[in-house]
MARGU-763525 format. One record per residue (C-alpha): residue number from 1; x negated, y, z; residue in one letter. Coordinates in pm, whole numbers. Layout:
{NUM {X Y Z} "A"},
...
END
This chain:
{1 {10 2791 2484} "X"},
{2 {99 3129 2582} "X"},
{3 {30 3292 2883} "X"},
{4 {197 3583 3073} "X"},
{5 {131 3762 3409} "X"},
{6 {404 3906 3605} "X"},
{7 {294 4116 3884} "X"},
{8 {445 4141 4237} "X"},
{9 {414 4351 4519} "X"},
{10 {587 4424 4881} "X"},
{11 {920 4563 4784} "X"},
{12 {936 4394 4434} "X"},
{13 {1314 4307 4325} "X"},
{14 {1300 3922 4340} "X"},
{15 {1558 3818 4118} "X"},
{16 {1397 4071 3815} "X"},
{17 {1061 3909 3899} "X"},
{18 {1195 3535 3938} "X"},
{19 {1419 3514 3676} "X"},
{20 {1144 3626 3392} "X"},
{21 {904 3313 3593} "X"},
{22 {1159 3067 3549} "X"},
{23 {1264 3098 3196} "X"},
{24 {903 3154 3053} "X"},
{25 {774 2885 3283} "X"},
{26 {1091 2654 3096} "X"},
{27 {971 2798 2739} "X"},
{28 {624 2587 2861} "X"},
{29 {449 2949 2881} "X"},
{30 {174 2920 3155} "X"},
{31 {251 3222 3404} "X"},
{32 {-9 3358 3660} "X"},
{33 {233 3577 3974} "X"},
{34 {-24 3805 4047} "X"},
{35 {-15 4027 4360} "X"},
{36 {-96 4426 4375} "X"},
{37 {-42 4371 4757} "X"},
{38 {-424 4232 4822} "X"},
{39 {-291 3915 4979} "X"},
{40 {-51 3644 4821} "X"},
{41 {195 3629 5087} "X"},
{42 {455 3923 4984} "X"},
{43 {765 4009 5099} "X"},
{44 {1042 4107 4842} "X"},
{45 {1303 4421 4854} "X"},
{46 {1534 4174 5020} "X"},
{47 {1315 4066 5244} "X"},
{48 {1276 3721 5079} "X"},
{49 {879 3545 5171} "X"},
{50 {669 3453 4834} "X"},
{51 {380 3357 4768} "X"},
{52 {156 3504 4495} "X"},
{53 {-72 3226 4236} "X"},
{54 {-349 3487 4275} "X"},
{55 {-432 3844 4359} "X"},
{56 {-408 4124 4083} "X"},
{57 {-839 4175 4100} "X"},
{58 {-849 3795 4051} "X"},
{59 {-700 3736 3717} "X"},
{60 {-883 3688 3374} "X"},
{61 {-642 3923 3154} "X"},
{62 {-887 3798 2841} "X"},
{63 {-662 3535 2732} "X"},
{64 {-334 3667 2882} "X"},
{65 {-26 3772 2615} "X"},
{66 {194 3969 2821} "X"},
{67 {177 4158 3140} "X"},
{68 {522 4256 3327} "X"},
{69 {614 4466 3562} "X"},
{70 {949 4393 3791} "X"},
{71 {1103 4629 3940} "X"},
{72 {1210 4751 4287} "X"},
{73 {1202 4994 4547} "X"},
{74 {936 4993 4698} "X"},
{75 {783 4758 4494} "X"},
{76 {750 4984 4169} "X"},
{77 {542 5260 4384} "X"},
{78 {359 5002 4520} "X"},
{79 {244 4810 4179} "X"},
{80 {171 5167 4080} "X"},
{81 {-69 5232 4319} "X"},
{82 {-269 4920 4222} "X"},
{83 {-544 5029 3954} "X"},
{84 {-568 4672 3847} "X"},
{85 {-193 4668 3760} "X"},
{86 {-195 5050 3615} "X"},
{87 {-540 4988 3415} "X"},
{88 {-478 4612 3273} "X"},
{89 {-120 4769 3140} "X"},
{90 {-296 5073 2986} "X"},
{91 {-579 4848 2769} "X"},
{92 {-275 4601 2710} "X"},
{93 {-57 4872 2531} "X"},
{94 {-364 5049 2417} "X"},
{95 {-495 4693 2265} "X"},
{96 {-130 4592 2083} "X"},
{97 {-94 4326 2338} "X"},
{98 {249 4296 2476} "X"},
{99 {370 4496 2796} "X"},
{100 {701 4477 2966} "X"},
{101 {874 4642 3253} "X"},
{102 {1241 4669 3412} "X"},
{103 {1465 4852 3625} "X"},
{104 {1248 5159 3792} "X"},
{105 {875 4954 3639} "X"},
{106 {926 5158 3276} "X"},
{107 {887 5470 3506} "X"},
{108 {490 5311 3553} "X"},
{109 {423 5304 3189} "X"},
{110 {551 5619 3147} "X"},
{111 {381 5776 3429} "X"},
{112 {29 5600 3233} "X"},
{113 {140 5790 2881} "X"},
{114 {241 5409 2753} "X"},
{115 {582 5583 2637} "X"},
{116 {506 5852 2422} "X"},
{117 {726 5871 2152} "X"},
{118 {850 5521 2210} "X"},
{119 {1231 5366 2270} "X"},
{120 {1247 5245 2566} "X"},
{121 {1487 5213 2891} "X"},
{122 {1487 5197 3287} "X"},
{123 {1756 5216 3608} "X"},
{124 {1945 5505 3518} "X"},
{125 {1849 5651 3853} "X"},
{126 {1446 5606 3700} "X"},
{127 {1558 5733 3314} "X"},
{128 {1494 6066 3360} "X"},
{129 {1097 5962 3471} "X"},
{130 {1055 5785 3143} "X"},
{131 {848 6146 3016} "X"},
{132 {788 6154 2662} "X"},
{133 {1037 5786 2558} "X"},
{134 {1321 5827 2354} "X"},
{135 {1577 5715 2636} "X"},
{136 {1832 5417 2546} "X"},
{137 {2080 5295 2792} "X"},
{138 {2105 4970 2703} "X"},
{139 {2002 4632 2854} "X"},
{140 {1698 4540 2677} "X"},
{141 {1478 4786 2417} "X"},
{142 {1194 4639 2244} "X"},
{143 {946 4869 2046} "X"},
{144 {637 4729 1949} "X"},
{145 {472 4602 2193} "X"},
{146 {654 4725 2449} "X"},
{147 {957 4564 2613} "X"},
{148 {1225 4761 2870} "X"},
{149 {1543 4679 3035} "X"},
{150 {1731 4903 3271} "X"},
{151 {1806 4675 3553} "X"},
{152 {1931 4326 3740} "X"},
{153 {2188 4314 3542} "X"},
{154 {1982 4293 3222} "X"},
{155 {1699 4062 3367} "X"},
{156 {1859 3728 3148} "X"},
{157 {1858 3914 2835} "X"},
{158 {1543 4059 2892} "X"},
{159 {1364 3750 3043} "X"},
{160 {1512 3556 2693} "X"},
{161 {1357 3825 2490} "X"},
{162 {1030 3783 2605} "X"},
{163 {1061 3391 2575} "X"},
{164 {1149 3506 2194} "X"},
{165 {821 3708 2122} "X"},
{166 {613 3402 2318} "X"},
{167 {775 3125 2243} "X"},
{168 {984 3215 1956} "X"},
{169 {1378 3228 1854} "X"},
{170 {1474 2846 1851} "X"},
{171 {1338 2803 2235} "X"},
{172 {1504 3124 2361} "X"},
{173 {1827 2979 2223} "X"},
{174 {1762 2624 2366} "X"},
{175 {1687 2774 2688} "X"},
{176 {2018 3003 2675} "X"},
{177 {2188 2730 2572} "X"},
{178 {2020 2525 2887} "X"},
{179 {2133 2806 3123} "X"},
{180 {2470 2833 3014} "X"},
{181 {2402 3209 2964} "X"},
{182 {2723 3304 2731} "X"},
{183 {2669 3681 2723} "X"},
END
């Protein structure tokens, strides 16, 4: 089975974070919500109450296949100021593993050197941070190992594309299917 860790912080954009949970937790992908906030109890960027499976320091990354980072304001500053969250991202890129971030999150792989030379997309207020990325504005760019999507409104697509690379093609479309996501 697969396994993925989505990080979240004070300030994270629920539905971005939420909406990648659900659908890899219906592709039977074990997911670990990790918190950069040293606590579990969190507090989104609509002022919604979660609760965190474990802290960011308390995860074994050995067997994970996919970090992600949601976005969010102030969430994305404040998963950037985690070294657990900015350091497990750099050895998964550096390593081949798989890395994904959306909305103003692509602006913390950037900010790490992840995007060098590398398609990629974010917000469009957060595009111009992406230093070094060949810029895309389009909902969901995949190169390599590195997955982007520029916002909300491309968190389906992009949650389904990362059920794709961990679960494969036939359960992404079973679970679009499920959804009644017609895009």
């Amino acid at each position: 089975m697969s396994k993925a860790v989505v990080f979240f912080a004070d300030g994270t954009e629920e539905c971005e974070a939420l909406l990648v949970v659900d659908l890899l937790r219906r592709a039977k992908v074990e997911v670990i919500v990790a918190s950069a906030m040293g606590r579990k109890e969190l507090v989104s960027s609509h002022k919604i109450h979660l609760t965190a499976d474990a802290l960011a320091e308390e995860v074994d990354y050995s067997h994970v296949d996919l970090v992600v980072l949601p976005g969010g304001i102030p969430g994305t500053p404040n998963l950037a100021a985690n070294k657990t969250v900015t350091d497990t991202c750099a050895a998964f890129a550096k390593a081949g593993k798989k890395v994904a971030a959306i909305c103003a999150a692509p602006s913390i792989l950037a900010s790490l050197g992840l995007l060098e030379g590398k398609n990629a997309t974010a917000h469009a207020g957060f595009q111009d941070q992406l230093a070094g990325a060949v810029v895309h504005d389009e909902e969901v760019v995949v190169d390599g190992n590195i997955t982007t999507s520029y916002g909300l409104g491309g968190a389906i697509p992009f949650a389904l594309e990362l059920v794709r690379q961990l679960a494969g093609p036939a359960e992404a479309d079973r679970i679009q299917n499920a959804i009644a996501y017609r895009h």
